[in-house]
Structure formats: structure tokens, C-alpha cells
ZADREN-884851 format. One record per residue: y, x, z of N, C-alpha, C in turn; residue in one letter. Coordinates in steps of 0.05 Angstrom, whole numbers, plus 32768, in hexadecimal, padded with zeros to 4 digits. Each point is the difference from the previous one (the first is absolute). Layout:
N
YXZYXZYXZA ...
***
This chain:
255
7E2890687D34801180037FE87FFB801B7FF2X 800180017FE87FF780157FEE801980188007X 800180167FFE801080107FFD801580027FE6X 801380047FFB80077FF97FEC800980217FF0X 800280017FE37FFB801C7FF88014801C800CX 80097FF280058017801780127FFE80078017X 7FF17FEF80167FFC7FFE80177FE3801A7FF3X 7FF17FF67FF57FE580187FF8800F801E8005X 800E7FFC7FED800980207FFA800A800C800FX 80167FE980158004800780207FEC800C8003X 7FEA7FF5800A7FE68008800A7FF4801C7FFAX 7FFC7FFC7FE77FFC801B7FF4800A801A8005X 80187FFD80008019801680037FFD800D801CX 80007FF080127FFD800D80147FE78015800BX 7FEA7FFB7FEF7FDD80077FFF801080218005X 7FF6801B80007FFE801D7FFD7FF280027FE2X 7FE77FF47FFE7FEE7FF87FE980197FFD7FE7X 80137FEE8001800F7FFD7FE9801380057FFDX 80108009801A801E800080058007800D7FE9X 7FFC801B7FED800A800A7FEE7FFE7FED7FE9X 7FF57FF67FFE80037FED7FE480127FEB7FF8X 800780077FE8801B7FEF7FF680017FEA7FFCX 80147FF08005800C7FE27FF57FE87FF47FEFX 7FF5800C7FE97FF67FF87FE87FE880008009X 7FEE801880117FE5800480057FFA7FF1801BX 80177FFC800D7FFC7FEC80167FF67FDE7FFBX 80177FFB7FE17FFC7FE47FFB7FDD80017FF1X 7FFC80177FF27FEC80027FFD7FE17FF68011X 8006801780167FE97FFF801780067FDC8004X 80137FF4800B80007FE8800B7FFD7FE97FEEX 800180057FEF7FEB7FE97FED7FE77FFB8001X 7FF48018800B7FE2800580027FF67FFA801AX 80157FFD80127FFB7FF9801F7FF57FE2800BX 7FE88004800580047FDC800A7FFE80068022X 80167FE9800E7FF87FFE80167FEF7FF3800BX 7FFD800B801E7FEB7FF3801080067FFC8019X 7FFC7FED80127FFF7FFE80167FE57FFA8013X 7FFF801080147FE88000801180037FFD801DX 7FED7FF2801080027FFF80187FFB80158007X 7FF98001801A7FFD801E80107FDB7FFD8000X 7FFA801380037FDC800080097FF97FEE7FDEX 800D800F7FF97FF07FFE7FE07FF780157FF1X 7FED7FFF7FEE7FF9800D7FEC800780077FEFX 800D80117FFB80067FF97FD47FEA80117FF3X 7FF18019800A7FE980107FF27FED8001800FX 7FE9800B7FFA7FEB800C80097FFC801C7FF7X 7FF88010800D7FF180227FF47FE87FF57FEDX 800180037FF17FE97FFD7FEB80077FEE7FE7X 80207FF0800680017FEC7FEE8009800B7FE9X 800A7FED7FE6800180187FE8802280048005X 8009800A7FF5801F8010800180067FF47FEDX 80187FE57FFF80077FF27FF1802480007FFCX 800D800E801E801B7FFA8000800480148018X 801D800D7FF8800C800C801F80147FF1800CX 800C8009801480137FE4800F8019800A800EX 800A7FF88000801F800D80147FFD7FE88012X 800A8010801A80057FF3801580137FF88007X 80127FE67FFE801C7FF78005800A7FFB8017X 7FF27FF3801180047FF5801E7FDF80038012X 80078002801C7FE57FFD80037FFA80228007X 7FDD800080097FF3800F80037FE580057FFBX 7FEA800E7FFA7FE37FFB7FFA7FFA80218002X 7FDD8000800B7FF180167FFC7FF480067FECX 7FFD801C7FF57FE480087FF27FF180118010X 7FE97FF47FF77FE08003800E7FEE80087FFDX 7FE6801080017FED800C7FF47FED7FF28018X 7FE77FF17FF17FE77FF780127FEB80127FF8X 80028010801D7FE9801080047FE57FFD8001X 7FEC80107FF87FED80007FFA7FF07FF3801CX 80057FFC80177FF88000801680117FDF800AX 800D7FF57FED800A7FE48006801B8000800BX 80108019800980118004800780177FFF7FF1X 80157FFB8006801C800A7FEE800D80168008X 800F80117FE9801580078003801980047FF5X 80117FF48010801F80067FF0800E800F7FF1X 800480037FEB800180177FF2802680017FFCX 800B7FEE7FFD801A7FF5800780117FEA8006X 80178002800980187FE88005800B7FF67FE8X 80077FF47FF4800C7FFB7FE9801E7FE7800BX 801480137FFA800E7FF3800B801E7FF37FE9X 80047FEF7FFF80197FF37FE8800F80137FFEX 80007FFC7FE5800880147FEA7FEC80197FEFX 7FEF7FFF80147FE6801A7FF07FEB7FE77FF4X 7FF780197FEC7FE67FF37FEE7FEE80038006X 7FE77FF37FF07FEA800680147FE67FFF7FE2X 7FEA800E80077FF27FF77FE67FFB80067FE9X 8011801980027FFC80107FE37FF280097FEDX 7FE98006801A7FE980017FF37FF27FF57FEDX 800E7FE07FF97FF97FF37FF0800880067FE1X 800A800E7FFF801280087FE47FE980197FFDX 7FE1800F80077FF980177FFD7FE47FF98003X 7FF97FE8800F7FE67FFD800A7FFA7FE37FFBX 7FEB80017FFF7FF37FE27FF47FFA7FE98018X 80018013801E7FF87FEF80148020800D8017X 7FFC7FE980128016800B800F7FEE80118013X 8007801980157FF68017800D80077FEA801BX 800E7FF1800E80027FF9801980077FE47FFBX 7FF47FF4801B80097FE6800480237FFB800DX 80067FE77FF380217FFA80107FF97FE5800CX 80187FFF801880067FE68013801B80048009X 80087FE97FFA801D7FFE800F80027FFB801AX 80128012800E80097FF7801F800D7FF08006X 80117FFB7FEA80177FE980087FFE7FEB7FEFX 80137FED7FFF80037FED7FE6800F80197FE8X 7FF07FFD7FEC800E801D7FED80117FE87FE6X 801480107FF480077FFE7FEA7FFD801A7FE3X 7FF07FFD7FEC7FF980137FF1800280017FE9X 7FF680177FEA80017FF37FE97FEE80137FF3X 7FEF7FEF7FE67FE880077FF8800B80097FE7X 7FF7801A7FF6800880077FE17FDE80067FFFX 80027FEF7FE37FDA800B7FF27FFF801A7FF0X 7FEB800C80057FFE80147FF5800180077FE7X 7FFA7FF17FF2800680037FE0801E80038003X 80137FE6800A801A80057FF78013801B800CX 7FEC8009800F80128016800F800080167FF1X 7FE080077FE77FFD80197FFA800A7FF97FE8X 80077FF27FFF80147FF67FE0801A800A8009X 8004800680148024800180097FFD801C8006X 7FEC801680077FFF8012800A7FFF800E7FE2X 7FF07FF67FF27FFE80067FDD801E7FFF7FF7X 800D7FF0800580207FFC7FF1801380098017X 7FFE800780118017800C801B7FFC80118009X 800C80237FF77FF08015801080037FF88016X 801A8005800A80127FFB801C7FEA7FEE8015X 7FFC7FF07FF07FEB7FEA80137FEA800C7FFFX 7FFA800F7FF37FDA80108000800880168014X 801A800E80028002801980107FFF7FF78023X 800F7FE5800480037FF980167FE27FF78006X 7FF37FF37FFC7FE77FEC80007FE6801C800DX 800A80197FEF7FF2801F80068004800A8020X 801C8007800180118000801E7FF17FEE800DX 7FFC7FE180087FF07FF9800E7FE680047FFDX 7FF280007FF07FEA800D80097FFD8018800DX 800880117FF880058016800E800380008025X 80167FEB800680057FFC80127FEC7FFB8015X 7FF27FE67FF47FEB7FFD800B7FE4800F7FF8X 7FF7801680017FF480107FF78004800C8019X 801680108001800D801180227FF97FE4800EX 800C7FF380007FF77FE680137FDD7FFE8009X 7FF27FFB7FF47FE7800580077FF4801A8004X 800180177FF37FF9801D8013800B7FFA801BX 801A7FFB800480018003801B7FFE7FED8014X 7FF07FED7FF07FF27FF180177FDC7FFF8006X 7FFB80137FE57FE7801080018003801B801CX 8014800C7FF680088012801E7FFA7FF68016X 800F7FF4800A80007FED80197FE87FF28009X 7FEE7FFC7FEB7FE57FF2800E7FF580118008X 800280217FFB7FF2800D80098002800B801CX 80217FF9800D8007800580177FF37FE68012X 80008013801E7FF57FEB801480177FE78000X 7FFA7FEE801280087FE67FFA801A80008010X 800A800E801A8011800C800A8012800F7FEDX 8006800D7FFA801580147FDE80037FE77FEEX 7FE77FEA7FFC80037FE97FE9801C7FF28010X 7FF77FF9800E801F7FEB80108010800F800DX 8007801A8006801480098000801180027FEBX 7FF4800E7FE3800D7FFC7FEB800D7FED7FF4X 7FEE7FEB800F80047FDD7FED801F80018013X 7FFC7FFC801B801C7FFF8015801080077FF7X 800080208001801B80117FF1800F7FFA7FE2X 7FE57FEF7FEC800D7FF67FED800E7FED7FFCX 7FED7FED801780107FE78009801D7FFF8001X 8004801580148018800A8016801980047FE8X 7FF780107FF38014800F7FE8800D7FEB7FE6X 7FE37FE6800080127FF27FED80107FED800CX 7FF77FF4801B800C7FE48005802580108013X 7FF6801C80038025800C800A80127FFD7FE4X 7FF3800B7FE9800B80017FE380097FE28000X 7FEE7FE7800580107FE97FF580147FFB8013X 7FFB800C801C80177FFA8016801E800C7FF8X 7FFF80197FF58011800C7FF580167FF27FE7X 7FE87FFA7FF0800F7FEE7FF0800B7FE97FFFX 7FF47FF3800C800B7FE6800E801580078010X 800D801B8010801A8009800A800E7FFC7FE4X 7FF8801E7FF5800C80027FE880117FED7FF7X 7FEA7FE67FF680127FEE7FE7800D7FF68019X 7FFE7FF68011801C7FF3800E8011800E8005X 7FFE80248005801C80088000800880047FEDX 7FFB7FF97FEE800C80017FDF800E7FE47FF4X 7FFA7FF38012800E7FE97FF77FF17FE67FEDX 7FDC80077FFE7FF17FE97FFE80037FEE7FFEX 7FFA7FE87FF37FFC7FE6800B7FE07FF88005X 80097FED80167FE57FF88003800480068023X 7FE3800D800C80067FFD801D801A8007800CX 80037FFA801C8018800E800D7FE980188008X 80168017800D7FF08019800D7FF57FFA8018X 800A7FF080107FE77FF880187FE97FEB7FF3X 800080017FE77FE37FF47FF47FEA80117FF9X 8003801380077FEF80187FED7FEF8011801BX 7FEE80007FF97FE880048016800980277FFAX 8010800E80168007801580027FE480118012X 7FF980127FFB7FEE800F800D801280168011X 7FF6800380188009801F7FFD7FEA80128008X 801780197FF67FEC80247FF27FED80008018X 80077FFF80157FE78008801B800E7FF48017X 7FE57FF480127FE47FFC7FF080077FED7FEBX 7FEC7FFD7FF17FFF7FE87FE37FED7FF58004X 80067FE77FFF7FF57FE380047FFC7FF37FE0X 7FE880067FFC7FED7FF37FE17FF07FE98001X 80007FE57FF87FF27FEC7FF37FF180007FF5X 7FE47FFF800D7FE97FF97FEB7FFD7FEF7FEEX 7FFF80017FE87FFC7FEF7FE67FEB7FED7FFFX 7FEC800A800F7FE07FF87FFB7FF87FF98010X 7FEA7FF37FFA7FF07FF980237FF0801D8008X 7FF2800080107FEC801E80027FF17FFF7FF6X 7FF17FE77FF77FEA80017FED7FFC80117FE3X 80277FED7FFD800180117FDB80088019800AX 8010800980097FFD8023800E7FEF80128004X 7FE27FED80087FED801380067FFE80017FE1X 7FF67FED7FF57FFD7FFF7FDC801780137FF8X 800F800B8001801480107FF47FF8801C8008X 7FFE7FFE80207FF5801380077FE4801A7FFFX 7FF17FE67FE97FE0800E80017FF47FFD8017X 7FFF7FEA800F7FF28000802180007FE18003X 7FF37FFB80137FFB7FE6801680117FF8800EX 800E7FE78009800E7FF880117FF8800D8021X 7FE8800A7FFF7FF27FFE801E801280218005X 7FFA80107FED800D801C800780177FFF7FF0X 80117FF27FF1801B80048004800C7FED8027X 7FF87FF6800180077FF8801E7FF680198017X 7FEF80067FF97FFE801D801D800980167FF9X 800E7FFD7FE58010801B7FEF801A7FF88013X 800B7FE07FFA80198007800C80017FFA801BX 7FE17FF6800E800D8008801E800480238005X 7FEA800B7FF5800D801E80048016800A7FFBX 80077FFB7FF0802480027FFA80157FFC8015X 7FFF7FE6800D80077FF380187FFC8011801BX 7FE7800A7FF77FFC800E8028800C80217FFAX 7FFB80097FE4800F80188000801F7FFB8002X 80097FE88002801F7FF97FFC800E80127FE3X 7FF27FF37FEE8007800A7FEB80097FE57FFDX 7FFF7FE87FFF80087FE37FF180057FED8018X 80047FEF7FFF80057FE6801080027FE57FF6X 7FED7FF37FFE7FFD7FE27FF1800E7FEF800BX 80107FF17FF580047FDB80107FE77FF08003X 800A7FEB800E7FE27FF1800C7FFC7FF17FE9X 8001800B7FF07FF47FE17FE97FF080137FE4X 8008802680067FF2800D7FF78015800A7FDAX 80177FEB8004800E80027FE2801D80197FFFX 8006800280198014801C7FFB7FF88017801AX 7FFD80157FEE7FFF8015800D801B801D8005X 7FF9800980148019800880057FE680287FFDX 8018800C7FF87FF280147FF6800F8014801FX 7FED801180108016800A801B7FF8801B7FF7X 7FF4800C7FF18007801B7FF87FF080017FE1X 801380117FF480017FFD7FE37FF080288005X 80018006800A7FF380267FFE7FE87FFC7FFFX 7FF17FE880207FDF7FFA7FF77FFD7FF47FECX 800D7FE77FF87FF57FFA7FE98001800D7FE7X 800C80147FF97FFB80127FE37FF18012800CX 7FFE800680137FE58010800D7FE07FFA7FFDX 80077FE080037FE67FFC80007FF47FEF7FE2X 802180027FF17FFB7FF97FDA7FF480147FF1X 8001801D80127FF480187FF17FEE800B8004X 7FE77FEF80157FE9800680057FE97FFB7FEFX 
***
């Protein structure tokens, strides 16, 4: 079923990308929105293709990708509902990275013409549209940084970032139920606690190594070393790790 124009602006509103924009520039943007739905292990770009539309992410998950000169990939980011993705298309004639969704995604395509027509008539929307680029700008230097570190500092960092966002959603998920939320009860809410902290891998190790700048073969003897220094501790199925000292691992994020 189609979204209907309010449910869009829902959508919209919640973005960082638009949140400042008004009633009027909202109904604006969402006229211009068409949705889309995608399975998971899909395509919607290629690196080389021409730059025709950017996209917000509504539900769902997908990578961007850079195919290396050597046949390899690498991850360049997560794109997770509610961020945009693609901007590049509003500046460049070809898109710079390939995309695939991880999950079944829900999204939405604005074409480039109609966006720089709205950026032409909406500062507010040209200033915000700047802010993300920007964002992701720092976003890629510092994942230019990080390739330069050994592959040990790469997944420590990744861990520790891991660690820091999925406590933040544990937090909040306290939060709104002690506030009086609707929706889960408080024994529904996947609580972490501060130490040790116990983090969920998102990915398989494959796309990790791809995130990581590396091979499945040495992200796996990266984290048995982790293991024998008793810096980490895996479950048998390799999807939650339990972090047993947080000093080596920023120890060994700053090598």
C-alpha cells in the first residue's frame, strides 16, 4: 500500500536531513518523494552509474561500497532508517559508490532535478542538505584514518563504537519506559549493562571484514587474538560478544 501524504512527512520529519523544515517545505519535499520497496541483497546503484536521485532510508538497512581496483570491496558505510544516502547525486553526474540493501528496506527516491529546484527556492533546505554533506565528509576522512591503522585498532574501534551505540539504545529504551511510554513493557527492552558489555553483531564477518578494509581470513585470527589476550569473549554461534576489559581495548584502538 502506498504511503499516504502525511504518513511521507511522518517520514520525513523524523530524517536529521529535514527535521528543521517547515509544515510547508515538508509538504513540499514529499510531493517529490516516490516510494520504494526492496528486498534485502538488492541493488539500487552501481559506482559508475549516472546520478539521477538521492534517497532516504525509512525502514530497513543497506551498505555503501567502493569496488576496488583489485576486485575487492569496501564498505564505506551503514545506512541506517532515517539517514540519507546519495547526495552526491545533486553535484555529480555519476554516483562515487555502489549501494545494497541488508535487509528488506523501505525508502524514498527524490530526482535530482526536483531537489535542486527546492534547494533553489528553500534556503533552510539548502543549509541542511550542506550539514549533511559535511557530515559525511568527517564520515569518510575518518574512515580514510582507520584504513591506515593495523587491522587490530580497526576492530577495536569498530567494538568500542559498537559498545557505545547499542548501551545508548539500551538506555533509552530504560528511559521511555520510565517515562511512561507506550509501547513495550520495561522487561521488553534489551537492557545492557555498563561492565562487562555484551554487544550484537549486526553483520556477518564477511560484511565486517568489507567495513573493515580486510579479509574474512584475518578478521577471524584478529579476533582469536583478542580472545587469547582475554580482551573479548564470543558466544558459540560467533553473534554476541562480551567485551572483559575495556583499558586493552582502547589500548589497542590507539595503535
Amino acid at each position: 500500500m502506498a504511503p499516504t501524504p502525511d504518513q511521507i512527512i511522518a517520514d520525513l520529519r523524523v530524517s536529521p536531513t529535514f527535521a528543521r523544515l517547515d509544515d510547508d517545505q515538508l509538504r513540499s519535499l514529499a510531493a517529490i518523494a516516490k516510494p520504494l520497496e526492496l528486498p534485502a541483497e538488492t541493488t539500487l546503484f552501481l559506482q559508475g552509474d549516472a546520478a539521477t536521485g538521492l534517497y532516504l532510508l525509512t525502514k530497513g538497512r543497506l551498505k555503501v561500497f567502493k569496488l576496488l581496483r583489485d576486485g575487492r570491496t569496501a564498505t564505506v558505510r551503514h545506512v541506517d532508517a532515517g539517514q540519507t544516502f546519495a547526495e552526491a547525486a545533486l553535484f555529480h553526474d555519476e554516483y562515487p559508490a555502489s549501494t545494497e540493501t541488508m535487509t528488506d528496506c523501505r525508502l524514498y527516491r527524490f530526482e535530482t532535478d526536483d531537489v535542486l529546484a527546492l534547494l533553489a527556492a528553500q534556503p533552510q533546505f539548502a543549509v541542511n542538505m550542506i550539514a549533511s554533506m559535511a557530515h559525511l565528509l568527517g564520515l569518510l576522512n575518518s574512515r580514510v584514518e582507520e584504513l591506515l591503522l593495523p587491522v587490530p585498532a580497526r576492530l577495536a574501534r569498530y567494538l568500542l563504537d559498537l559498545a557505545d551505540k547499542q548501551l545508548d539504545l539500551a538506555r533509552e529504551g530504560r528511559d521511555g519506559a520510565a517515562g511512561g511510554a507506550q509501547g513495550r513493557a520495561p522487561q521488553e527492552h534489551a537492557v545492557l549493562p555498563d561492565h562487562p558489555r555484551v554487544v550484537r553483531l549486526p553483520t556477518s564477518k564477511r560484511e565486517m571484514a568489507a567495513r573493515l578494509g580486510t579479509v574474512p581470513e584475518t578478521l577471524s585470527r584478529t579476533f582469536d587474538r583478542l580472545k587469547r589476550a582475554e580482551v573479548i569473549r564470543m558466544s558459540r554461534d560467533h553473534e554476541l560478544i562480551e567485551i572483559l576489559s575495556f583499558d586493552k581495548l582502547h589500548r589497542l584502538a590507539q595503535d
